[in-house]
C-alpha positions in Angstrom: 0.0 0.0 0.0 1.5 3.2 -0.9 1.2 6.1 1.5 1.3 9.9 0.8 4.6 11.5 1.8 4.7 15.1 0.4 2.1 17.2 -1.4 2.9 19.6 -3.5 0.8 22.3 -5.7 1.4 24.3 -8.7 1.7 28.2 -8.7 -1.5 28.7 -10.1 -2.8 25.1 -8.1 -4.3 23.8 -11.2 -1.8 20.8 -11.0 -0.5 18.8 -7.8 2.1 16.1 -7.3 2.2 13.8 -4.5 4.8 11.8 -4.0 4.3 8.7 -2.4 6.5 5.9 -0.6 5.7 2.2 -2.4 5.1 -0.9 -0.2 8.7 -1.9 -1.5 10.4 1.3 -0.3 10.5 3.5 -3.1 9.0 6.9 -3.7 7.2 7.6 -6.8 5.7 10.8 -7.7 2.3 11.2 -9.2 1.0 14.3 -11.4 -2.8 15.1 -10.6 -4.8 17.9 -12.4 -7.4 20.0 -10.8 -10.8 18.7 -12.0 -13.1 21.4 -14.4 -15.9 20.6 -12.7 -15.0 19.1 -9.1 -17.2 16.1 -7.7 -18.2 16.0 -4.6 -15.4 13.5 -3.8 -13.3 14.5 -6.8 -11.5 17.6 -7.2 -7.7 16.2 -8.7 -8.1 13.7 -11.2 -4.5 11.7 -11.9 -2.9 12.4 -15.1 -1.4 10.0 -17.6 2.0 11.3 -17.0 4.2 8.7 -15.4 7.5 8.7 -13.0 10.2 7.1 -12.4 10.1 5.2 -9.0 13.3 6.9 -6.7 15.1 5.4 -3.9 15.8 9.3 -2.2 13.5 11.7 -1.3 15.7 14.7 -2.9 15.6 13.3 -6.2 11.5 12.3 -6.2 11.1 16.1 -4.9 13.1 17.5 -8.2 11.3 15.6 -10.2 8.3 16.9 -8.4 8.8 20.0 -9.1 9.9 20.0 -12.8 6.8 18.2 -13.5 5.0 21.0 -11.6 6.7 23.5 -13.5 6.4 21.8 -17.0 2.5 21.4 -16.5 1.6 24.8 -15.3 3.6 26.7 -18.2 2.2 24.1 -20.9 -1.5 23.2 -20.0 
């Protein structure tokens, strides 16, 4: 089961990354996008945007970050 280590939101929080420690140890960071028209119970939706699994923190955070940056400027 993976649990939520770190949260993380875009400057203009339309996109959020979580990154998240795996049942075998590793972090891997997932990219969510804030939802159009939120649900009740759904406000990020995941997006198709994969990566990598890390075995430190400081490199999943980077990566984190990038992704953040990349997706705000380009969507």
């Amino acid at each position: 089961m993976a649990t939520i280590v770190e949260t993380m939101e875009s400057d203009g929080h339309r996109w959020k990354a979580e990154i998240v420690r795996r049942s075998d140890g590793l972090f891997q960071v997932l990219l969510l996008k804030r939802t159009e028209e939120p649900e009740p119970d759904k406000l990020w939706a995941p997006h198709k945007r994969a990566a990598a699994f890390f075995d430190d923190i400081a490199a999943a955070r980077r990566t984190a970050q990038e992704l953040l940056a990349t997706s705000e400027g380009g969507a």
